[in-house]
N, C-alpha and C positions, 0 to 999 in steps of 0.2 A: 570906334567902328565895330559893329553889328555883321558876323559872317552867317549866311546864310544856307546852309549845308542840304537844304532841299531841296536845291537848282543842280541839277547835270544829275550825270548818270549817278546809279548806286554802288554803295562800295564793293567791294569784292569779296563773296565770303566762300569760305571752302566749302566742298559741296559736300552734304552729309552721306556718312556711309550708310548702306544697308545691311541689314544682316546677312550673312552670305545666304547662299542659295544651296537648299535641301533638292536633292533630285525628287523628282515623282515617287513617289510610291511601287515598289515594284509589285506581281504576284505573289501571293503568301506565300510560295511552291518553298519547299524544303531543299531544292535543288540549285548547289552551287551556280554562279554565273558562269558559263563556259568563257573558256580565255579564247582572245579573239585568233583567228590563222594567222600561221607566221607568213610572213610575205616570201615570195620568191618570184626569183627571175627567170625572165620568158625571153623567147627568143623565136620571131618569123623571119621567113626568106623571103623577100621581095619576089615578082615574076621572073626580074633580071638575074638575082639570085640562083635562083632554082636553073633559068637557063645557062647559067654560068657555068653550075656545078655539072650540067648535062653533057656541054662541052666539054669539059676537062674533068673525067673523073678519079684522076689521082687527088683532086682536090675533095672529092665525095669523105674519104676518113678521117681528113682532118676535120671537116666539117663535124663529124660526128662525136669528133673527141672531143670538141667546143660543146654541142650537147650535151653529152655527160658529164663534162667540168662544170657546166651551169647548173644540171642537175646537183650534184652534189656539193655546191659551197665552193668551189674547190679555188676561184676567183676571190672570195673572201677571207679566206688562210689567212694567218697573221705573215705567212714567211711570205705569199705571193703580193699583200699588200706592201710590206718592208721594200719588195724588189721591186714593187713600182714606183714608190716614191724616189728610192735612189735614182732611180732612170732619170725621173722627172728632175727630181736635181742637178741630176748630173749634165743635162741638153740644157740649162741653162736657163728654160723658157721661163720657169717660176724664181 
């Protein structure tokens, strides 16, 4: 018996690699690439918000000290992260 290996599909062969990929070309300039901005965190007041805080302004300074803690990192601390995760553990939900 005669197999004839021309009939059906073809076999399966690994797909060849290319050489990796050079970026563009950049300007001749002499001048370092600037590093990209760091990222930070923002923070809007909804309309509701804003009327909320109108109504009750004992709430207005704490509002502000959430400002400033966002302004400076202050939510990404290693000690403030530690003490959220405990929380989270600790409620059970994770």
């Amino acid at each position: 018996m005669k197999i004839d290996r021309s009939v059906g599909p073809a076999p399966i062969q690994p797909t060849p690699t290319s050489s990796p990929r050079v970026p563009a070309r950049q300007s001749e300039s002499t001048e370092a690439p600037s590093a990209p901005a760091p990222r930070r965190d923002s923070v809007e007041f909804s309309a509701a918000g804003r009327e909320f805080a109108s109504l009750h302004p004992d709430r207005v300074a704490r509002l502000e000290q959430v400002r400033e803690r966002l302004a400076t990192d202050f939510y990404s601390s290693p000690d403030v992260l530690q003490s959220v995760a405990r929380r989270l553990l600790a409620s059970g939900e994770i």
